[in-house]
C-alpha positions, -999 to +999 in steps of 0.1 A: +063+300+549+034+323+540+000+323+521-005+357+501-022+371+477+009+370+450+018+328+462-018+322+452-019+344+420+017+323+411+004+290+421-028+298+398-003+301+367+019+278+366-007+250+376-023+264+346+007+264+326+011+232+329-024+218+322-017+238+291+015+216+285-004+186+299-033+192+273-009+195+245+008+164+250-016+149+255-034+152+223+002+143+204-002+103+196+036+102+188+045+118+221+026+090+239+041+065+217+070+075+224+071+079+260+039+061+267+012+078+292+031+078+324+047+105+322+014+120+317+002+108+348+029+123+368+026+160+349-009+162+366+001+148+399+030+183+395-002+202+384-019+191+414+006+197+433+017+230+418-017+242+425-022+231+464+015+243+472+009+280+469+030+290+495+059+317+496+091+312+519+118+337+525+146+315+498+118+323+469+134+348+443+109+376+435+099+389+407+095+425+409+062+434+387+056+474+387+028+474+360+007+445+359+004+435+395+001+467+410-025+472+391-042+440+401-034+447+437-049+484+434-083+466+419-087+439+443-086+464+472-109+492+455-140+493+477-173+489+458-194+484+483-202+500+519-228+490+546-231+509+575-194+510+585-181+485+570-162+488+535-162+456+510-136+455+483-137+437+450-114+411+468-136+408+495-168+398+471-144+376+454-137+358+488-175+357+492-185+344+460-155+321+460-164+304+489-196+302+486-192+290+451-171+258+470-198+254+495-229+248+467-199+226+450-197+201+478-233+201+490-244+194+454-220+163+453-232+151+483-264+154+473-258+137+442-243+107+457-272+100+478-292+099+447-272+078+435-271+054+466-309+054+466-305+043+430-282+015+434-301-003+456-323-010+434-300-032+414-306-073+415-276-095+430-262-117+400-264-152+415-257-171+379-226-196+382-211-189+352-208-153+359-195-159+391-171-179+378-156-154+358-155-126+387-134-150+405-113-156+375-111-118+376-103-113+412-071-142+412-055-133+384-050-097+399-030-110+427-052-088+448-083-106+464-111-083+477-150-096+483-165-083+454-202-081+447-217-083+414-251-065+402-272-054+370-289-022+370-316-014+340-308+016+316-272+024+336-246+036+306-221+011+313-207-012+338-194+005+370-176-001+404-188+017+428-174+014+469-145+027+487-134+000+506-154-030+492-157-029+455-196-037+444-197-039+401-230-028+384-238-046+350-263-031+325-283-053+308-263-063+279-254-098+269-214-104+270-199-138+261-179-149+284-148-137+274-162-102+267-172-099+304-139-111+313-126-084+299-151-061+316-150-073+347-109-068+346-113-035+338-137-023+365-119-046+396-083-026+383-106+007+388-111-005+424-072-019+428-055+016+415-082+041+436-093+058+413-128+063+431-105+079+457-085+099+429-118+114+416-132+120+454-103+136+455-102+153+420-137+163+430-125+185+461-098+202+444-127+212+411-155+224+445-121+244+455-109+257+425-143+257+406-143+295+394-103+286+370-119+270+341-081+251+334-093+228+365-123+215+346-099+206+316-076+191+339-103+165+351-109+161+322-075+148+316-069+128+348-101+107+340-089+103+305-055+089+321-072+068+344-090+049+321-057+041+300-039+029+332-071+000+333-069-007+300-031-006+303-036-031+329-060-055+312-039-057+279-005-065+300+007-098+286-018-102+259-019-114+227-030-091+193-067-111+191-071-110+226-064-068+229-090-066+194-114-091+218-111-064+246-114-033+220-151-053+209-160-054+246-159-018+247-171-007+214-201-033+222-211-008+256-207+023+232-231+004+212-257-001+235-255+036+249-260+049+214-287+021+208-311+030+237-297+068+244-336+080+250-341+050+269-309+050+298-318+065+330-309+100+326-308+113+363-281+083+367-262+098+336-262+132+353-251+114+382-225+094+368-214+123+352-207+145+386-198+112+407-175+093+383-165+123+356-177+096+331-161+110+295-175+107+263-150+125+245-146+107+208-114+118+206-104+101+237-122+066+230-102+071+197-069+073+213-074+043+239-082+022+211-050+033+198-031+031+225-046-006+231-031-019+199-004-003+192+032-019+207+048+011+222+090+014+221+109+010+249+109+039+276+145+043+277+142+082+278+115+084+301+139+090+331+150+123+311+114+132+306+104+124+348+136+146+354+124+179+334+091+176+343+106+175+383+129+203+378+102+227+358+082+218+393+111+230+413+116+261+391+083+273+399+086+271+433+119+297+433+108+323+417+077+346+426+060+378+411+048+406+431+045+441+426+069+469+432+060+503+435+088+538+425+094+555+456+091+591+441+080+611+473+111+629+495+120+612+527+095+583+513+111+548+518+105+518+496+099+490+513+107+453+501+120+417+511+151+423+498+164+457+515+144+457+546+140+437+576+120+442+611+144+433+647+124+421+672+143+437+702+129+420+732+090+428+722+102+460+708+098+456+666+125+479+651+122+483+613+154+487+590+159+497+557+191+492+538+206+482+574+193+515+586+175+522+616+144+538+600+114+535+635+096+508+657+071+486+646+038+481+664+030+440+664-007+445+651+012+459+622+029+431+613+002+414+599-002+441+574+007+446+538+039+449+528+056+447+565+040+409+562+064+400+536+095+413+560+118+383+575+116+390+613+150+385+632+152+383+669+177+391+692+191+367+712 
């Protein structure tokens, strides 16, 4: 198992090939109705996973590319710039500017969240009964009972749940009947209960990673999207039509408020919510929650066929790899690949073979090199 150039290049599309799919679906309302969002859920987990496993191993079958990717390979390794001795190809700035690029990523959320520490602690602890009452309603009726602290916080968005091991729930200051800030309170505590500040911690890394593929951003986008359907999911298991169009008022009375005082809410915390949480405002998606709230979706029969495609397109893209091949048109010239050549390690000594053919030895600080890297190494015993 080997990280190159070509593995990461491979990993790049198909993870982006399938935030492609994953975007399409996910704008079809009959697909979802159909199948409901879980499958959703576990196309970005194979996006994810697509992306961080860009690996090569010696059973992948390759590709052989002898326009395209040479002519990548040939522009990554042209040298644009030289200081004193030392020669700097495009692929080296790219390195640079990559990683560089991931460094101001992480700092800046760091940053960020200590700005937004600072900010919570200036929120009030709610101490009125009633409220209190309801948390705890909240908290048993998950099954799941976790000390939970409850706050308001002037000109904040919308309610939130903040803490990775003990939930804390910030309230703006909007006045919710009781059975409105049940519903709230439900949604934010299932936040906590499914991770999801972990998911986007984690989300968050892989974006300061990958930050410079634009299909990363969209699949954020996406996951947050999914995550809020999963808590909404949850509150609406077992209830009645009024009580999901109770919920749906709950919501549409934060939108509300946002709208209402939009000059007034704290904008350094929006821009904070906004890199912390990934907080979406995206109509469409508010749109297709509300759907997905009230309408009664069919039985998910097929949804085992559906897991089983999406598992096997995974698997497919981990057999088959592109890299670039070269003609061979100089005499006495060999070309050199993982399918006709190998190198013999012969007690220290590296022999190199091509089509079974003795063709010289090998020194070991070549190995590392390009394309005798790619070379399975068998040893003598």
């Amino acid at each position: 198992m080997s990280l190159s150039i070509f593995s990461f290049i491979t990993a790049l599309i198909w993870s982006n090939t399938f935030i492609i799919i994953l975007s399409i679906l996910k704008n079809q309302n009959k697909f979802i109705s159909f199948f409901s969002f879980k499958p959703l859920i576990f196309l970005i987990i194979i996006c994810i996973l697509r992306l961080i496993f860009m690996f090569e191993t010696n059973h992948m079958v390759i590709i052989r590319s002898y326009d395209i990717f040479p002519n990548i390979i040939d522009l990554f390794n042209k040298t644009i710039l030289t200081i004193y001795d030392y020669k700097f190809s495009i692929l080296n700035i790219f390195i640079f500017i990559w990683v560089s690029g991931t460094i101001i990523c992480i700092f800046t959320y760091i940053k960020e969240l200590i700005k937004l520490k600072s900010i919570l602690k200036n929120s009030k602890p709610i101490k009125n009964p009633n409220i209190i009452k309801i948390l705890n309603n909240v908290i048993s009726n998950s099954n799941k009972v976790y000390k939970t602290s409850i706050f308001e916080l002037d000109f904040i968005p919308s309610p939130m749940v903040y803490g990775f091991f003990t939930p804390k729930i910030y309230l703006p200051k909007i006045h919710f009947s009781d059975e409105e800030l049940y519903y709230i309170l439900s949604h934010e505590y299932y936040h906590f209960l499914n991770r999801d500040i972990w998911i986007k911690l984690f989300m968050h890394i892989i974006c300061s990673i990958f930050w410079f593929n634009p299909f990363i951003h969209i699949l954020k986008t996406n996951l947050i999207h999914m995550l809020e359907i999963r808590c909404d999911n949850k509150v609406i298991t077992d209830k009645t039509e009024n009580e999901k169009i109770k919920y749906l008022e709950s919501i549409m009375k934060v939108l509300k408020y946002q709208i209402a005082n939009k000059y007034l809410l704290n904008n350094t915390f929006e821009r904070l919510n906004n890199i912390v949480f990934f907080k979406n405002k995206n109509t469409s998606n508010i749109e297709q929650r509300f759907n997905i709230v009230t309408k009664n979706y069919r039985n998910k029969k097929f949804d085992i066929i559906l897991y089983i495609s999406i598992f096997i397109l995974f698997i497919i893209s981990n057999i088959y790899i592109v890299q670039p091949a070269y003609e061979c048109t100089e005499p006495n010239a060999y070309s050199i690949n993982s399918e006709n050549s190998y190198i013999l390690n012969n007690n220290g000594i590296y022999e190199m073979y091509i089509d079974n053919k003795f063709v010289g030895n090998i020194k070991e600080s070549e190995l590392k090199k390009e394309p005798l890297s790619y070379l399975k190494i068998k040893n003598i015993k």
